[in-house]
C-alpha positions in Angstrom: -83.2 -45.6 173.4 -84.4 -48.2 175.7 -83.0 -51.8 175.9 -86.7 -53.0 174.8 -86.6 -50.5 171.4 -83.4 -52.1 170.8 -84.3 -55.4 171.1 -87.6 -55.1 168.9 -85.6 -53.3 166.2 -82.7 -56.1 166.6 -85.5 -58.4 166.4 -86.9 -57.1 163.0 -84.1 -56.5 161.3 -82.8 -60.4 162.1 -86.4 -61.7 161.0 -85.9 -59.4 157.7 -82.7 -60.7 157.3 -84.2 -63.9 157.5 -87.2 -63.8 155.0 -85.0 -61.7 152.1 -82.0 -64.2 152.5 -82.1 -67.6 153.8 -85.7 -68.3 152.7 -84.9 -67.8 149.0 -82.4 -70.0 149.6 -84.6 -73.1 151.6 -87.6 -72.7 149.3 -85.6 -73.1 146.1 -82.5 -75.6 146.9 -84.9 -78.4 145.3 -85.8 -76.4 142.2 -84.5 -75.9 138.6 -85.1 -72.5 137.7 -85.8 -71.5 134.1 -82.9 -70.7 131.6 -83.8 -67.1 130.9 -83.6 -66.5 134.9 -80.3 -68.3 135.7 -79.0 -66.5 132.7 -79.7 -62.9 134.1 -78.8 -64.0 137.8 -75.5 -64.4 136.6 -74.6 -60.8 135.4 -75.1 -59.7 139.1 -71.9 -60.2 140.2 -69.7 -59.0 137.3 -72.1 -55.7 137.3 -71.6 -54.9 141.0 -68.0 -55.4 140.4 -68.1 -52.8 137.6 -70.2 -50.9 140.1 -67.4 -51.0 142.6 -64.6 -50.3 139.6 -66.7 -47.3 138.2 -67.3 -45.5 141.6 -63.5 -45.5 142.5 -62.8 -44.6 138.9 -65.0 -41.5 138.4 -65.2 -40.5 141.9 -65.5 -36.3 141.4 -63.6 -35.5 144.9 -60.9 -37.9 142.9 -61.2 -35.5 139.7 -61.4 -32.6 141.6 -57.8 -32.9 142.5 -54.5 -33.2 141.4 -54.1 -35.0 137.8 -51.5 -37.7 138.5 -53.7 -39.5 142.3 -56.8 -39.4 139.2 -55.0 -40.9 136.6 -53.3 -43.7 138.9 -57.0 -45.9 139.0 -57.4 -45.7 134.9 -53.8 -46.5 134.3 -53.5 -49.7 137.1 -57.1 -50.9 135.1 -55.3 -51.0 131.8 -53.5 -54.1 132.6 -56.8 -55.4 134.8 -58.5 -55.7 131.0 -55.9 -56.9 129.3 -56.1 -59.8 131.9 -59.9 -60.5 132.3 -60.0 -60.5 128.9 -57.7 -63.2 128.3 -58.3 -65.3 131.9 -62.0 -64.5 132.5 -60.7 -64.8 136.4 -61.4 -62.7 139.2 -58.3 -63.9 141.2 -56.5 -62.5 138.6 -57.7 -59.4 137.9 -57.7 -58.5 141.2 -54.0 -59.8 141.5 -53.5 -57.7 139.0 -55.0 -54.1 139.8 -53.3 -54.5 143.4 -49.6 -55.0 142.0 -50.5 -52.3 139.3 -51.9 -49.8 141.9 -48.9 -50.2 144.5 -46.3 -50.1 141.7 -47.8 -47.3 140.7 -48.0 -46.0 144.2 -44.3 -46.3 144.8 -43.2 -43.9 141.5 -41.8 -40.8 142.5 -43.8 -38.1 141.2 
């Protein structure tokens, strides 16, 4: 590939970038937006969290294998509820799953 291909391709993707992130941004600072919307932008980042959780959780190469490396995810997420559902706080589920997984990590078995 030439320097010249590279350049218009780094060139489109930067002006793509552009118009799908930071003009959103400029064209609506000023603006209330209605209820109904704000209300259904804010289940985006709990469901690509879950996204994230699921595909670590069900992965089939994960299944596929031994029964304890499997069970490890569903077991460290046990706790990772019990504290969302009485915090409501990323931090802290996060905290959470990463003490739970690496305890878990460290049993002999």
């Amino acid at each position: 590939m030439s320097w010249g291909t590279f350049l218009a391709i780094l060139g489109i993707c930067m002006a793509t970038i552009l118009a799908s992130r930071v003009l959103p941004v400029l064209l609506l600072k000023e603006r209330e937006l209605p209820k109904r919307l704000s209300e259904a932008l804010g289940y985006i980042p709990p469901a690509a969290f879950a996204a994230l959780v699921a595909n670590d959780l069900l992965s089939p190469q994960l299944l596929a294998g031994e029964l304890w490396p499997a069970l490890i995810g569903w077991i460290a997420a046990a706790p990772v509820v019990v504290i969302a559902l009485r915090t409501r706080s990323l931090l802290w589920c996060t905290l959470t799953g990463v003490v739970a997984y690496a305890l878990l990590l460290l049993l002999p078995l």
